[in-house]
C-alpha positions as CSV (number, residue, x, y, z in Angstrom):
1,X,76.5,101.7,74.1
2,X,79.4,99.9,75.1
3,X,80.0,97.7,72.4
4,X,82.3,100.0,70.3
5,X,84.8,100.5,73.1
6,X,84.5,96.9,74.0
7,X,85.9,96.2,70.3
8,X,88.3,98.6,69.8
9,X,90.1,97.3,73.6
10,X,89.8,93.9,72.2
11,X,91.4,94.9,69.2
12,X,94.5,96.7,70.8
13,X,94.8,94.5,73.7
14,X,94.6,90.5,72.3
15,X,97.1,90.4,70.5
16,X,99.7,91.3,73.1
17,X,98.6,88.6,75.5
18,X,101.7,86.7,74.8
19,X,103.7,89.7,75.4
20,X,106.6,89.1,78.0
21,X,106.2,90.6,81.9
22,X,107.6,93.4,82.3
23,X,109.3,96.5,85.2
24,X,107.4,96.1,88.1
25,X,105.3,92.9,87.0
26,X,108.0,90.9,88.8
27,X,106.6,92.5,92.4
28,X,102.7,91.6,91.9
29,X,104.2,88.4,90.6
30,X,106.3,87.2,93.4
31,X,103.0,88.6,95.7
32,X,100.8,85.8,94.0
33,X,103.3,83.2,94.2
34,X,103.8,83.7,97.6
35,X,100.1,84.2,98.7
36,X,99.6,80.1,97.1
37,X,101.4,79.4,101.0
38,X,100.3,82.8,102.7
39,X,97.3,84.2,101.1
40,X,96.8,86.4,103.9
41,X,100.7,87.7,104.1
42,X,101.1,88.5,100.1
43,X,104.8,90.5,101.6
44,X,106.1,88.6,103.9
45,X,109.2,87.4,102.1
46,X,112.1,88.8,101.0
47,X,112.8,90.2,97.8
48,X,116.3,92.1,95.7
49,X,114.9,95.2,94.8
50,X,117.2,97.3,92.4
51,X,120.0,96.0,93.6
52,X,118.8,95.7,97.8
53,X,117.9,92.6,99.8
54,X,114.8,93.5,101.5
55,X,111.5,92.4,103.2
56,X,109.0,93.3,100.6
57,X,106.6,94.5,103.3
58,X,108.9,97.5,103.5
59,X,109.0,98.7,100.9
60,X,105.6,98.4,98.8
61,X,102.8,100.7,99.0
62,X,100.5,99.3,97.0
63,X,97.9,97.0,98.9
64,X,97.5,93.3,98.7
65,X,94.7,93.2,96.0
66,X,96.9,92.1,92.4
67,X,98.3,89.8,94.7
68,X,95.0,88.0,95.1
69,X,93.9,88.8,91.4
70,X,96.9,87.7,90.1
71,X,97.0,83.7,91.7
72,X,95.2,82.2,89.2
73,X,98.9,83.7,87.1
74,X,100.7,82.1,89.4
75,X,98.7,78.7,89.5
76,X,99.5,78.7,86.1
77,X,103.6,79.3,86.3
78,X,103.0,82.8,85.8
79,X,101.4,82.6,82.4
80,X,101.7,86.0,80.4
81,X,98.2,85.4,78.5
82,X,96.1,84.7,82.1
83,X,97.1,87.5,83.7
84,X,96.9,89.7,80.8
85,X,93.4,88.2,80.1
86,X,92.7,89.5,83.4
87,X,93.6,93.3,82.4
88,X,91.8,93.0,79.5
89,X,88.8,92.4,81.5
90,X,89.6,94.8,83.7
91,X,89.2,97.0,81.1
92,X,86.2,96.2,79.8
93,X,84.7,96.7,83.7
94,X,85.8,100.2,83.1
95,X,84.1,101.0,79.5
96,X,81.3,99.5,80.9
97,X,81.2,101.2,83.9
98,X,82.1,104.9,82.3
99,X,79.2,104.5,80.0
100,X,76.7,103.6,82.5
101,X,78.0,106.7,84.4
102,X,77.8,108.7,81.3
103,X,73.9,107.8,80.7
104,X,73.5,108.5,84.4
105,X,74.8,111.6,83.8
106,X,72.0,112.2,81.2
107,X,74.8,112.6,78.3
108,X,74.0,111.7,74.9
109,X,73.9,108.2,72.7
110,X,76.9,109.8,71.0
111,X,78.7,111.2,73.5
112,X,77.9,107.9,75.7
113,X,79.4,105.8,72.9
114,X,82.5,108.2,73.0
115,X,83.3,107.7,75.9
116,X,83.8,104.3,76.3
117,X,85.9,104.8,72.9
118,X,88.0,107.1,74.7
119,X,88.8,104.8,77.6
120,X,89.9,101.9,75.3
121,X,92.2,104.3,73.3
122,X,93.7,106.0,76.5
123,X,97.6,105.2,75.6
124,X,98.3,105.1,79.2
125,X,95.0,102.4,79.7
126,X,96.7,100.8,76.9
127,X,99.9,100.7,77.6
128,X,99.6,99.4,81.0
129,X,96.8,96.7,80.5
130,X,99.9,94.6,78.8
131,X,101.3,94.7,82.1
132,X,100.9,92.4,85.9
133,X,100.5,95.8,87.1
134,X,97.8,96.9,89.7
135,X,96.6,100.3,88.1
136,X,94.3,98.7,85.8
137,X,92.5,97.1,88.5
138,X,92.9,100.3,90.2
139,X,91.0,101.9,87.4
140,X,88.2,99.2,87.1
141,X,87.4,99.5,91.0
142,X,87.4,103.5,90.8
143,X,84.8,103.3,88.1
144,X,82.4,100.6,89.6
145,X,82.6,102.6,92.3
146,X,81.5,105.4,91.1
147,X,79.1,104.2,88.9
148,X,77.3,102.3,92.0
149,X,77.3,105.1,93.6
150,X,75.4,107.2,91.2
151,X,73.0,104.1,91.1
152,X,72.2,104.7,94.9
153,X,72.1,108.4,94.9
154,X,68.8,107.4,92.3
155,X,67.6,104.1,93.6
156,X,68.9,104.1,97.3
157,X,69.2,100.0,97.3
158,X,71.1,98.5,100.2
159,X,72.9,96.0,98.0
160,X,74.0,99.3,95.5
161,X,75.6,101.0,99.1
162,X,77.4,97.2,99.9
163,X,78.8,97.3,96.1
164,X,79.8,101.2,96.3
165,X,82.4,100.3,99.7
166,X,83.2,96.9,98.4
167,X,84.4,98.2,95.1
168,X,86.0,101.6,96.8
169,X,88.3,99.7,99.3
170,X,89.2,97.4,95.9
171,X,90.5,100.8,94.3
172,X,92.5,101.7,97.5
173,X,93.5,97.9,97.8
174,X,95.4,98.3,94.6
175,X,97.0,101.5,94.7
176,X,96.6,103.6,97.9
177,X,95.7,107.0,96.0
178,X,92.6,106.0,95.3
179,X,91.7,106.4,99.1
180,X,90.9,109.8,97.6
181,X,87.8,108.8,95.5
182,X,85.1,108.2,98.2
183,X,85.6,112.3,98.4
184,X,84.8,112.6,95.0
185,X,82.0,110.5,95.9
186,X,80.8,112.6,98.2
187,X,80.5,115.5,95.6
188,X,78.2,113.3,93.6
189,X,75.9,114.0,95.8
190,X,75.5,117.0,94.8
191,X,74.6,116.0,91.5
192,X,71.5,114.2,93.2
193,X,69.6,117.0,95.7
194,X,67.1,114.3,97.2
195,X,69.4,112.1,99.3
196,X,71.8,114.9,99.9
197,X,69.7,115.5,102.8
198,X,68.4,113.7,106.1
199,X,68.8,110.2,106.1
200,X,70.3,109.5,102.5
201,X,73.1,112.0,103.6
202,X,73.8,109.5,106.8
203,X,73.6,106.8,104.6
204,X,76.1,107.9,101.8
205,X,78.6,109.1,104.6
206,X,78.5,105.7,106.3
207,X,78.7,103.9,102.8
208,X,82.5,106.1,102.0
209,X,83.4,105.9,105.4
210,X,83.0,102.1,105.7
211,X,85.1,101.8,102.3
212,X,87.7,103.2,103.9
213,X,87.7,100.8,107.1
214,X,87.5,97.9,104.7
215,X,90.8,99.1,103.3
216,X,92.2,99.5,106.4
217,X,91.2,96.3,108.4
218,X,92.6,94.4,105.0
219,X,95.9,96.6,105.3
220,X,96.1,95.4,108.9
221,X,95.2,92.1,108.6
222,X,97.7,91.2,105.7
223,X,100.7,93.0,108.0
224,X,103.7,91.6,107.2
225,X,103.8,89.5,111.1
226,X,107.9,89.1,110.5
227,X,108.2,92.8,111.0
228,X,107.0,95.4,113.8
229,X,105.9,98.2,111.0
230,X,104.5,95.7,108.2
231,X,101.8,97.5,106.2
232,X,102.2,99.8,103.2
233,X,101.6,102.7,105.4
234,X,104.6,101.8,107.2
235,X,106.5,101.7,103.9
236,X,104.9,104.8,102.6
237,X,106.3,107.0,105.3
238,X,109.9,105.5,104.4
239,X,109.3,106.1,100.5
240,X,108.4,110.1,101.0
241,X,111.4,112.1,99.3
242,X,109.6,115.6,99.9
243,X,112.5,117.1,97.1
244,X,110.5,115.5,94.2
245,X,107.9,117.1,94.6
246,X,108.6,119.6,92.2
247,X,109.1,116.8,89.5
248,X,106.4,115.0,89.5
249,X,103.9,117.7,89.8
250,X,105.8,118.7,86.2
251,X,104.8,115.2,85.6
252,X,101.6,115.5,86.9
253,X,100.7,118.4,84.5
254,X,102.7,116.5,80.6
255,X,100.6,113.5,81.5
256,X,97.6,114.7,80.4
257,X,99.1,115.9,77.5
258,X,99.3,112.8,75.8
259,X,99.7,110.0,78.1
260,X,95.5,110.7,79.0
261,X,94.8,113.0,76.5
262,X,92.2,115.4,78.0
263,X,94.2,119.2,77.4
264,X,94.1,118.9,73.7
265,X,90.2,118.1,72.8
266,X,89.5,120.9,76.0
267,X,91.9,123.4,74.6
268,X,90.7,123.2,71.3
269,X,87.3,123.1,72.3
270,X,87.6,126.2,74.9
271,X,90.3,128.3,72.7
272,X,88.3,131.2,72.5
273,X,87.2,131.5,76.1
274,X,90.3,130.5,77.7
275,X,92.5,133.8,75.6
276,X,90.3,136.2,77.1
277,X,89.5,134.7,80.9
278,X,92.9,136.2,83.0
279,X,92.4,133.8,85.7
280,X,94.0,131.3,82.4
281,X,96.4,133.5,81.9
282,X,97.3,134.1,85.2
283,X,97.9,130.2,85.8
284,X,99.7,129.9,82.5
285,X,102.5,132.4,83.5
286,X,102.5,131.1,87.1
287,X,103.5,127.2,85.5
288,X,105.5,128.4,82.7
289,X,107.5,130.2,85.5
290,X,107.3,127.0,87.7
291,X,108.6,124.9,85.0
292,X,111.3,127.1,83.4
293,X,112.3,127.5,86.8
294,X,114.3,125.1,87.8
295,X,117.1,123.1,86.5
296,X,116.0,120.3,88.6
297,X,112.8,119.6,86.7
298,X,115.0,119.2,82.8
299,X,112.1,120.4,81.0
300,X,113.3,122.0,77.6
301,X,111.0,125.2,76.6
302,X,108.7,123.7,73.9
303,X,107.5,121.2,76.5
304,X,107.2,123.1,79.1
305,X,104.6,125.9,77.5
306,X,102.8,122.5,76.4
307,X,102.7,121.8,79.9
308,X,101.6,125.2,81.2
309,X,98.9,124.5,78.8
310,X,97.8,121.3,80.2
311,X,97.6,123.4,83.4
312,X,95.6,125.4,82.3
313,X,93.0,123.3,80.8
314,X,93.0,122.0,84.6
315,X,92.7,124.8,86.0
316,X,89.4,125.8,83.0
317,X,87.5,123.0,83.6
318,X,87.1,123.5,87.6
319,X,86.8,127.3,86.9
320,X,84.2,127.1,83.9
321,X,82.5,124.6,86.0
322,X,82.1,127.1,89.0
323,X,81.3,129.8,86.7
324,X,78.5,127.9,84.5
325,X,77.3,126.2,88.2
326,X,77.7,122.5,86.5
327,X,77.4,120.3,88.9
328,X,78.7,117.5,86.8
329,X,81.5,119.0,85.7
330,X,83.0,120.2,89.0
331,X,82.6,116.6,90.4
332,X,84.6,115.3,86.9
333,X,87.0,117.7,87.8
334,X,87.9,116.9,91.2
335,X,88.1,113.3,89.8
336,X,91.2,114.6,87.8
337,X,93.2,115.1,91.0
338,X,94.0,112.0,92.8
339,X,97.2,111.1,91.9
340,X,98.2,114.7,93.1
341,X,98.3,112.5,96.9
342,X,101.9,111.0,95.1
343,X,103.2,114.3,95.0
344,X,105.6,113.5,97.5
345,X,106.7,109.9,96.4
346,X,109.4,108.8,94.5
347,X,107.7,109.2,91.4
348,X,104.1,110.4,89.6
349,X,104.1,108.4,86.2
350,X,101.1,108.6,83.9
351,X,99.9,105.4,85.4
352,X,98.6,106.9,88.5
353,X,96.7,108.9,86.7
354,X,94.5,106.1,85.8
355,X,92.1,105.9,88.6
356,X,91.1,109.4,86.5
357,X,90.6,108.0,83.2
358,X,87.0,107.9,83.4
359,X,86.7,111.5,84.5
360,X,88.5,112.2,81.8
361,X,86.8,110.5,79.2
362,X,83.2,111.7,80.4
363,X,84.8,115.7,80.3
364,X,85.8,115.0,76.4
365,X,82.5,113.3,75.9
366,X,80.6,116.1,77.6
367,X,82.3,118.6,74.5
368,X,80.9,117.1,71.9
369,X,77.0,118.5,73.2
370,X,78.1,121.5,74.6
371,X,77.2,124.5,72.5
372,X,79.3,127.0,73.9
373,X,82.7,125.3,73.2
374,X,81.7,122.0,71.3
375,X,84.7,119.4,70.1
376,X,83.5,117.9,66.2
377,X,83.0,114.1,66.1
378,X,86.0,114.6,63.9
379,X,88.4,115.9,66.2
380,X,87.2,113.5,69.3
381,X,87.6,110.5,66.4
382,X,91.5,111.8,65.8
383,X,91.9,111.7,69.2
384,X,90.6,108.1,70.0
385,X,92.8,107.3,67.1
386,X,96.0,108.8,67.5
387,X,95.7,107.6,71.4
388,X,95.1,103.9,69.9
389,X,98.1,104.3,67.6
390,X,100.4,105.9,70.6
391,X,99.1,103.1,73.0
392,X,100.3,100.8,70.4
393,X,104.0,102.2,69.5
394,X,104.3,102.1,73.7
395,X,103.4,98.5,74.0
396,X,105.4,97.2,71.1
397,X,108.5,99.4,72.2
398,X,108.3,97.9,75.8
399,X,107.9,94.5,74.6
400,X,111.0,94.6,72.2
401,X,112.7,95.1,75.7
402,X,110.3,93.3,78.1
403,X,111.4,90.4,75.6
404,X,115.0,90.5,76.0
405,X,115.1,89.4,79.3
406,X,112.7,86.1,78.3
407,X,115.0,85.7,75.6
408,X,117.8,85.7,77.8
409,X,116.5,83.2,80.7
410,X,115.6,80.6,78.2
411,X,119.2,80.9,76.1
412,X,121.5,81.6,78.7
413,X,120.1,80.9,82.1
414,X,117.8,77.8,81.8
415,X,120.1,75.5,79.6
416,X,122.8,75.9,82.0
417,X,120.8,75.6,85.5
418,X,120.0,72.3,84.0
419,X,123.4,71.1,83.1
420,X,123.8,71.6,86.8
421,X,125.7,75.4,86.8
422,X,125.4,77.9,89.8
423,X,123.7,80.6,87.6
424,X,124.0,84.4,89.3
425,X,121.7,87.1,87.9
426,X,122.6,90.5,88.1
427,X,119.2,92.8,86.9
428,X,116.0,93.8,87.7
429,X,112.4,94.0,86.4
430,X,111.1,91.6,83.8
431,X,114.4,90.0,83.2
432,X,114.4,89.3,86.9
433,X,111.3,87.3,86.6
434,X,112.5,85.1,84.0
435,X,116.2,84.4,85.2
436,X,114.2,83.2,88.6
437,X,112.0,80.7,86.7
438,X,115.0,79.4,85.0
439,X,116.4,78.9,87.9
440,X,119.3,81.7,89.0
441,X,119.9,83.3,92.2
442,X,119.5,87.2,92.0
443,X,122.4,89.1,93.1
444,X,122.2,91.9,95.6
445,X,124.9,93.9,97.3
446,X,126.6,92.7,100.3
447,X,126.2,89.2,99.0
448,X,128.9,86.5,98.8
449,X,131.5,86.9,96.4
450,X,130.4,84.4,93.6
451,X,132.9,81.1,93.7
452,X,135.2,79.8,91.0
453,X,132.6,78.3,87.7
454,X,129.5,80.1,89.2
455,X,128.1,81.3,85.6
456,X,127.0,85.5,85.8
457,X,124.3,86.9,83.9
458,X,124.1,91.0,84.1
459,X,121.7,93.3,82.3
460,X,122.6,96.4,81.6
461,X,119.6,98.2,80.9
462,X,117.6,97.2,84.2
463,X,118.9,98.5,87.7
464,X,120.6,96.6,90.1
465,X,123.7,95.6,91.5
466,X,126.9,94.5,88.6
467,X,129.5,92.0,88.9
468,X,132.9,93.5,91.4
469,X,135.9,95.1,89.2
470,X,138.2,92.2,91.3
471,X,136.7,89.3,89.6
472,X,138.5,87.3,86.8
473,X,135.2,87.1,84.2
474,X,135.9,84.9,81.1
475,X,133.1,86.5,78.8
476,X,131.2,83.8,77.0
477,X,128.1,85.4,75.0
478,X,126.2,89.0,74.8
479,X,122.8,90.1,73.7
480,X,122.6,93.3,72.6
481,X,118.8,94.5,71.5
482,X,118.3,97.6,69.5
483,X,115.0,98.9,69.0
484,X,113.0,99.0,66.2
485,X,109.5,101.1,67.6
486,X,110.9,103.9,69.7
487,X,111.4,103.6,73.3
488,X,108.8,103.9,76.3
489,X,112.0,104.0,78.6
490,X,114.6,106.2,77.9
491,X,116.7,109.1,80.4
492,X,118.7,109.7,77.3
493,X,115.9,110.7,74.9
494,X,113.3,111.6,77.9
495,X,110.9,109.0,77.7
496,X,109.4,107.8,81.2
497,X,106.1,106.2,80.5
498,X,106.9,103.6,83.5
499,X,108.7,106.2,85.5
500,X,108.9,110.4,84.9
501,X,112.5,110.2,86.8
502,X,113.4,108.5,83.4
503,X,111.5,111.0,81.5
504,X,108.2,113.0,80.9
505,X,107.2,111.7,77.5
506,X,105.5,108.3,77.5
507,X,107.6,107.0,74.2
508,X,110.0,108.7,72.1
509,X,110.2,107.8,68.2
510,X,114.1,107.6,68.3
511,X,115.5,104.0,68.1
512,X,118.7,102.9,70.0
513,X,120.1,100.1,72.4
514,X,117.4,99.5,75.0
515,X,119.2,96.0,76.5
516,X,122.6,94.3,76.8
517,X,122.7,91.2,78.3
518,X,126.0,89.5,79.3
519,X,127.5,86.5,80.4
520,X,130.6,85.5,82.4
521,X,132.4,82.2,83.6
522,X,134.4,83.1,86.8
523,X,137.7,81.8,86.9
């Protein structure tokens, strides 16, 4: 049953294996090189983050698993096509794994089939499995889990219980909100009466607990030992700006919009129920005033009633499911909700929405048998489609600007590290990466003043520190890239798909300059 999502991932993903690293790849990156020497202290180094000299200890909150996944990457100087390769197997864990949980749940051959198609056409699954990123893996271990866990709740095997904490404490291991699924867990028992009782009920509270102290006892043990307050929970309490809250719950709700299209296929497919239930309506005025609300949240009117409507589909599938006392439903629909834990952090992009995929795949599967509000095969096909063919436009507008950066490093940088130059790199993300290999020093502020001949290599369209006003700069060459398949990244045109500060679409069809890359002599 797996086979059709297996081929349509393989088909979007492949050919990007080449593509170049990009945004926060540089991070998981620099973990893997670093655990070569350290394995067990992937943070304990220092980094220039956005323009800041830091430990890296303080300032991640992700856990030390892509480090660890990513070495054979590094082993290989950081080849694009290995650690892609591993995404795209990543992937394929996940299909495999929603299917299985789909014929557990006793869904159809059809529906089974659609699901897995629905995974692999996810834009935001898409988008970032061309990434070093650790939300993919985040994903894979979320539905293992789960799916191991509905093995034990039939066949009660010791070894199922080991895989269920194993592969739990891997999802919270590579981003920490997944420390919300063994709850969701827990609520599968529900869909299995016999162990929810006596002994099995010991046994399955023991299996989520112990995933839990995995995660932690790995979080200590990899403590950055420079640093009094090394772990990422350390670093999460100093990354918790309460006052964007408000955004990225906005965020929260346009995700699912498009970025893990799931209010679509259940609007359509509950229209006529949801106009006459006021519960919907009450939650529809309630967001439309949240969002309109506020000048804070720059959310123009079309989007935000989109958004109210995203909402409420939310808010329909946990009430139909009370209402219709569907078990499996109510469990897919707390699975929806663990990336609300990042309410309070910096940001809530789509791609924390990602240990939810499954769940949300399985709900759009589950319409196509229902009877009372049933999705055609036509309608779930547009919607595998046009998420494949969004997915696509993301990944090849990223890597028009993931590439600059390459470009950049082997042109500019590398040539002249070689003939000897002090090479000075002002820039972040991707680009950051690549001017590193080739050999520059990354600027930060409070550095140095650069000397006379040091060669400086700024881009513009990353953050990060710039060259001082007081310094004579004789220019010597630009790269200026415009784009040519939209833009994924964009605070001009809204577009945010690595980052809803930026924006709340996940690409925006409007070209324009998306890098400019220059380079000085000092005199």
């Amino acid at each position: 049953m797996a086979w059709p999502g297996l081929l349509l991932a393989s088909a979007l993903l492949l050919p990007f294996l080449g593509r170049a690293h990009t945004i926060d790849d540089v991070t998981f990156l620099l973990q893997a090189q670093h655990a070569l020497h350290d394995p067990l202290h992937p943070t304990a180094f220092e980094v220039v983050s956005d323009g800041q000299r830091a430990r890296l200890s303080s300032m991640l909150v992700t856990g030390p698993l892509m480090a660890w996944l990513l070495v054979p990457c590094a082993m290989a100087g950081g080849s694009e096509a290995v650690a892609h390769l591993l995404q795209w197997l990543l992937v394929g864990v996940t299909i495999i794994a929603t299917v299985r949980i789909s014929a557990r749940l006793g869904l159809g051959s059809g529906a089974t089939r659609a699901a897995g198609l629905l995974v692999a056409g996810c834009p935001a699954v898409i988008g970032m499995a061309t990434t070093s990123m650790s939300d993919v893996p985040a994903m894979a271990f979320t539905a293992l889990g789960m799916e191991r866990f509905l093995a034990w709740t039939d066949d009660r095997r010791p070894a199922q219980a080991m895989a269920v904490t194993l592969a739990l404490a891997c999802a919270s291991l590579s981003r920490s909100h997944a420390l919300a699924m063994p709850l969701v867990a827990a609520l599968a028992l529900l869909l299995r009466p016999a162990p929810a009782c006596g002994r099995g009920a010991w046994v399955a509270a023991v299996t989520l607990v112990a995933s839990w102290l995995l995660a932690a006892a790995v979080v200590l043990v990899t403590a950055d030992p420079a640093t009094a307050h090394g772990t990422i929970l350390d670093a999460i309490r100093e990354r918790e700006p309460v006052h964007r809250v408000r955004l990225n719950l906005a965020g929260f709700g346009v995700h699912w919009l498009a970025a893990v299209p799931l209010a679509l296929p259940w609007l359509w497919a509950r229209a006529r129920h949801i106009v006459r239930d006021v519960g919907c309506w009450l939650v529809f005025v309630a967001a439309c005033a949240f969002l309109l609300g506020g000048a804070d949240l720059r959310m123009h009117v079309p989007l935000a009633v989109a958004t109210a409507l995203a909402f409420v589909a939310l808010a329909d599938v946990i009430l139909d499911a009370a209402r219709r006392g569907d078990r499996v439903q109510w469990m897919l629909g707390v699975w929806l909700l663990p990336a609300l834990v990042a309410l309070p952090y910096v940001q809530l992009p789509c791609k924390f929405l990602l240990v939810s995929v499954p769940a949300a795949a399985l709900l759009t599967a589950k319409l196509l048998e229902r009877e009372d509000a049933r999705v055609a095969t036509a309608v779930a096909g547009a919607v595998i489609a046009a998420g494949a063919a969004l997915g696509v436009l993301i990944v090849l507008a990223d890597a028009e600007f993931a590439d600059a950066g390459r470009l950049a490093a082997r042109r500019s940088i590398a040539p002249r590290v070689q003939a000897g130059e002090h090479v000075r790199f002002y820039g972040a993300w991707g680009a950051q990466w690549y001017a590193m290999q080739a050999g520059a020093d990354v600027a930060a502020n409070g550095d140095p003043a650069p000397a006379r001949g040091d060669i400086l290599v700024a881009s513009v369209g990353t953050p990060g520190t710039l060259p001082g006003n007081d310094l004579a700069l004789e220019p010597l060459e630009e790269l200026a890239v415009t784009s040519h398949f939209g833009q994924a990244m964009s605070m001009k045109e809204g577009a945010g798909f690595y980052s809803n500060w930026y924006g709340y679409l996940p690409w925006t069809w409007r070209n324009g300059l998306i890098e400019r890359i220059v380079v000085w002599r000092v005199h």
